[in-house]
N, C-alpha and C positions, 0 to 999 in steps of 0.2 A: 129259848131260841138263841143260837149264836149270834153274835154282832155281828157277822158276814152278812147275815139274814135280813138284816133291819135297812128299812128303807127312807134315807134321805127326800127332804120336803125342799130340798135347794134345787131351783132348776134354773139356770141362764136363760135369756132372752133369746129370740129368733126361733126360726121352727124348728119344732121337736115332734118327732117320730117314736112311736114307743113299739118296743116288739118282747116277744117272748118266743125262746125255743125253749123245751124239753128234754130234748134227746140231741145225738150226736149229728143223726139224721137232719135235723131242724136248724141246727147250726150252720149245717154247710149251705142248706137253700137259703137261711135267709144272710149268709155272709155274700153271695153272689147277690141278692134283692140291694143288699147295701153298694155294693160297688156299680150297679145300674143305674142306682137310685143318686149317688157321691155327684155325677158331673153337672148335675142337672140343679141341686140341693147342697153345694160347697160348703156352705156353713150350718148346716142341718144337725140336729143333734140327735142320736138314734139312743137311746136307753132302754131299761127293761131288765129281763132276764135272755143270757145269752154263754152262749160256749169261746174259745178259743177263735175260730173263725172269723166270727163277727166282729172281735176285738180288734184282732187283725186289724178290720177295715173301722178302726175309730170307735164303736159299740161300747156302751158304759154300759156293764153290767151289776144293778142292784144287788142281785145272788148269784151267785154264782148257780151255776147249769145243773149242777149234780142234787142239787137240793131237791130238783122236783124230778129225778127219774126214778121210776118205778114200773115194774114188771109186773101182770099178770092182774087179775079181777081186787083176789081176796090177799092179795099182796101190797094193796095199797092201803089197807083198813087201819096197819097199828102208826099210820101217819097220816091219817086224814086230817086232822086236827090241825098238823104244823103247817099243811100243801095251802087249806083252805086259811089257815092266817095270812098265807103270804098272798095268796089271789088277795083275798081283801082289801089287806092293806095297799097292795098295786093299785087297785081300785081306785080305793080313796084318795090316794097322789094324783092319779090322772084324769081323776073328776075334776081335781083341785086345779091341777094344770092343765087341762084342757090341750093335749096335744092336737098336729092337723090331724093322726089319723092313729088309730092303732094295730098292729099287722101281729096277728098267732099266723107260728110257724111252727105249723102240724099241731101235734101236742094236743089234740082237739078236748079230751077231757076237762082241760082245766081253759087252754083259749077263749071255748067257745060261748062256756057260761060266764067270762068276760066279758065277752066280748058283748053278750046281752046286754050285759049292765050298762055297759059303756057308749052301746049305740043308742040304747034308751034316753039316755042323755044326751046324745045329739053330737056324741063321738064319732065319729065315718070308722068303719073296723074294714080293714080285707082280712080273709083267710088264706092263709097259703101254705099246707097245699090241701086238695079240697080230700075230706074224710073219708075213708072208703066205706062208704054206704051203700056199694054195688056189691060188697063182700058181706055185711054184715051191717046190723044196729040200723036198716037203712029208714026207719021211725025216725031217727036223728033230724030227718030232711027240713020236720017241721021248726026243731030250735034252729038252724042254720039260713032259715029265711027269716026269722028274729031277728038274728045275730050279726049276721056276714053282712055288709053292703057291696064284699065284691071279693068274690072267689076265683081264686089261682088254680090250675089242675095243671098238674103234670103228666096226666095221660091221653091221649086224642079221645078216647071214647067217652070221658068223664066231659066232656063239656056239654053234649048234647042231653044230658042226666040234670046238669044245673040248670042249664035253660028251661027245660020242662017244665021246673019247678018254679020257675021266675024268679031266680036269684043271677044277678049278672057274675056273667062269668070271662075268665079269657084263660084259654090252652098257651101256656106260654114255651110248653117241652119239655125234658128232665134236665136239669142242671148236668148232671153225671154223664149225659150223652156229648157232652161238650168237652171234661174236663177227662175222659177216655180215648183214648186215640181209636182210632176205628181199624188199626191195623196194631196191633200189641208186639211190642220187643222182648220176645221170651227170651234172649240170650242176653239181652243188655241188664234183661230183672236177676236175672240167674248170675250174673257176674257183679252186680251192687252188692246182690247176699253171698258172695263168695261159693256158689255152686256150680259146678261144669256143665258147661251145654247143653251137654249130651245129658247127664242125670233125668232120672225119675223124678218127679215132685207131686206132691201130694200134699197140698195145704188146708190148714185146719184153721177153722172160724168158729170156734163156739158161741161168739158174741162180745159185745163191750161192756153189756152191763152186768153188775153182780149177780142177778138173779138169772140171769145167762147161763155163767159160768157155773153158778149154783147145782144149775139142771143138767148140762149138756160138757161140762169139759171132762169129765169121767169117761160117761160113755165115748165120746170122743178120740180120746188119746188112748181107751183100750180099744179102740177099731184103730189104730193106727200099729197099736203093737198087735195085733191080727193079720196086718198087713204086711208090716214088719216081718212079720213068721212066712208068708207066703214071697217075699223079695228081697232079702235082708241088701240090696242096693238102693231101697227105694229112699228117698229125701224129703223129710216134713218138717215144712216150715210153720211156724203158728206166730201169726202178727198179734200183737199183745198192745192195747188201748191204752195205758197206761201205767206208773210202776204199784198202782195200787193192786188194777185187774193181774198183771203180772205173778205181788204176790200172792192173791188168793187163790189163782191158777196152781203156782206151784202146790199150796200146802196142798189142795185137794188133791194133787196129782200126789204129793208125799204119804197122803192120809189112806189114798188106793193101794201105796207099795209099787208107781206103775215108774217110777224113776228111770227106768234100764230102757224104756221107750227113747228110738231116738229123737228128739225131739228139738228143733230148733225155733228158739224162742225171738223174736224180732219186737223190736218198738216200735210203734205205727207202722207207717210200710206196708200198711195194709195193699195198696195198689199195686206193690211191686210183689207181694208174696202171691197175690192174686195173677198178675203175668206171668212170673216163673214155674205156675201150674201148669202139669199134666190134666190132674182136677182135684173138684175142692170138695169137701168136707165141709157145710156153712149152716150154719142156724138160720131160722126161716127170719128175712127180713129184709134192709132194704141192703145187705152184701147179697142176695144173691140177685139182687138186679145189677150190681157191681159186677159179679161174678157173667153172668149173663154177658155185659158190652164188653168186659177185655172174652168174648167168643170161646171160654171153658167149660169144659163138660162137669155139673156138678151133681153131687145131691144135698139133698135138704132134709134138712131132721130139725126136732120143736119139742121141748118139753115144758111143762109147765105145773105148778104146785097141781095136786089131782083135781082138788076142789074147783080150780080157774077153769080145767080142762074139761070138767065137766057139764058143766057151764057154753061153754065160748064150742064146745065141738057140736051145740046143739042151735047156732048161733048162726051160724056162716051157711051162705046162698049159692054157694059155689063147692066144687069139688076138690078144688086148690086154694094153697096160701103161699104159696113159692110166688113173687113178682112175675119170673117169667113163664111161668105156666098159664097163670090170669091171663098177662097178656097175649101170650099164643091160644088161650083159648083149650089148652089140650093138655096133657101129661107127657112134655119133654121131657124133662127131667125129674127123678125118683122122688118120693115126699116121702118121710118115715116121720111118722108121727106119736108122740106120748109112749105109749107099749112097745108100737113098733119099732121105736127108735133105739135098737141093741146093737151093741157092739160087732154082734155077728149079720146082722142084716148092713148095717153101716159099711164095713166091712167090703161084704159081696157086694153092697149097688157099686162100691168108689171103683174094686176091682174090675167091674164090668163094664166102666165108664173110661179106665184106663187102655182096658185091651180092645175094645171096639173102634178098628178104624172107623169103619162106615159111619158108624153112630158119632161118630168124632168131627169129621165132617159134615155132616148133615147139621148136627148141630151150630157148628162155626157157620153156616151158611143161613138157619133162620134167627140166630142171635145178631148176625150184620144185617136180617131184614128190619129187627128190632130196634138196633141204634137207629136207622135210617129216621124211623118213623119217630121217635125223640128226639133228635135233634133240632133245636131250633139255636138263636141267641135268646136265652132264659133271660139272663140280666135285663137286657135292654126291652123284651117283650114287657116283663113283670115292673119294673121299675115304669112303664110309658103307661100302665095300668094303672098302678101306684098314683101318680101324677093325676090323671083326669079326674080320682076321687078324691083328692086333695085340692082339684081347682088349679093347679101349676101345671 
């Protein structure tokens, strides 16, 4: 294990909050839980494992975030060994230290058998945000009333799901409905990235993490040079995570021969490449509920190692894995999935999602019913939750 890895038994006096995110996703909710939690908690110490975000707001990160992200079932197998040292040894620090409480954000794989541990011993755990168990694995329910003493959900209809099960819960809203404006500045996103007004845009989200990019920036960027072939005006921007994902992007793009694709390559910016859309191009996840609140017409395409997809498509209670499809309840927008997900299908949904006015407003109209019903103040809900299971 690298020395990044290894976990410090030194901890300061006063109260300490311990958390852990996973993913990119988990970083941003629980970097707002901290700025909720900051005015209340002045000298609070928040440690754990955590992304950029959270540091932001003061956050000491033992490992760094990238250590524990991983894609897909049997994607995780040739690192079980290192994920499960670091859970433990987390473990045994915060048995040792006794934090007031300790909060998994998402990440639920590795949180939530924490989190057992830890409530076992008389640790207070919240989870945030609550698993989707309405999707899939929803057998979970029973370790999460082990585990959780107190469950965050970001969706309205996930709360009346915990309650049933007697685990306390609170709807606190989606963080992203907040930090989305409800009315999007496509000209102002279009002139940051140096693009005209008036242009075409066609933005491209394969994903942030390797095993993403892995699956999906191929087919990807040869549906774009498809599209390419059918408008050679059209304008794709592709927000890129970092300069790692960057270069693994490029090679496999080099490694296709798909280089003469036009392709504009942005660093983070993700929100703005997302505004400056026509429509997008997004791997199934939490951009296209992104995509969804700045009110863009998109599709969604997934691919994953065979073996995972074989698995997991045998798995899920629902007909969708797009965020905003669940939450409409219906097939708004196109799902291309594993097989389906070719260059030439990709291709035709983006085209058909570009030239349909009607469909274009329609959509813009129940994606603003959907912020509606997200929005709350997240911070200050989740953080006053926070509070009552810590006694303050």
């Amino acid at each position: 294990m690298a020395s990044s890895a290894k976990l410090s038994l030194v901890t300061p006096p006063g109260v300490s909050l311990a958390m852990v995110a996973g993913e990119v996703s988990g970083d941003m909710l629980a970097a707002r839980l901290i700025a909720g939690l900051r005015p209340h908690l002045p000298n609070a110490r928040f440690h754990g494992i955590g992304g950029p975000r959270m540091i932001e707001q003061g956050f000491v990160s033992d490992v760094p975030l990238e250590t524990l992200t991983v894609r897909g079932l049997f994607e995780i197998i040739p690192r079980y060994r290192e994920i499960k040292g670091i859970q433990n040894r987390l473990r045994d620090r915060l048995l040792e230290e006794r934090p007031a409480a300790f909060i998994g954000a998402d990440y639920p794989g590795f949180n939530l058998g924490l989190e057992e541990q830890l409530r076992a011993q008389g640790i207070p755990t919240v989870h945030f945000v609550g698993p989707q168990i309405w999707a899939w694995r929803g057998g979970r329910i029973k370790k999460i009333q082990r585990a959780v003493s107190h469950m965050l959900v970001i969706f309205p209809f996930e709360e009346q799901i915990y309650r049933d099960a007697g685990v306390p819960v609170t709807y606190i809203g989606h963080p992203l409905a907040e930090t989305i404006p409800l009315v999007p500045d496509t000209v102002a996103a279009r002139t940051a990235l140096g693009l005209a007004p008036d242009a075409r845009v066609v933005t491209i989200m394969p994903g942030s993490r390797m095993g993403e990019l892995k699956y999906l920036a191929e087919p990807f960027v040869r549906a774009a040079g498809l599209l390419a072939k059918r408008d050679p005006g059209l304008s794709f921007v592709v927000p890129m995570a970092g300069d790692r994902q960057r270069a693994y992007f490029n090679q496999i793009v080099a490694q296709a021969g798909l280089q003469g694709v036009p392709l504009t390559l942005v660093d983070g910016s993700s929100h703005t490449a997302i505004a400056a859309a026509d429509a997008v191009l997004v791997a199934s996840g939490t951009a296209t509920l992104e995509v969804a609140l700045f009110k863009k017409p998109m599709v969604i395409a997934y691919k994953v190692m065979r073996a995972s997809w074989e698995i997991m498509r045998h798995m899920g209670y629902q007909p969708w894995i797009g965020l905003p499809n669940i939450l409409a309840r219906e097939f708004l927008v196109p799902e291309l999935l594993q097989n389906a997900a070719t260059p030439e299908a990709m291709a035709d949904a983006v085209w058909a999602q570009l030239n349909d006015t009607a469909r274009r407003d329609k959509l813009a109209g129940r994606f603003t019913e959907m912020h509606h019903s997200l929005l709350r103040n997240s911070a200050s809900v989740s953080a006053e939750a926070v509070l009552r299971v810590i006694g303050k």
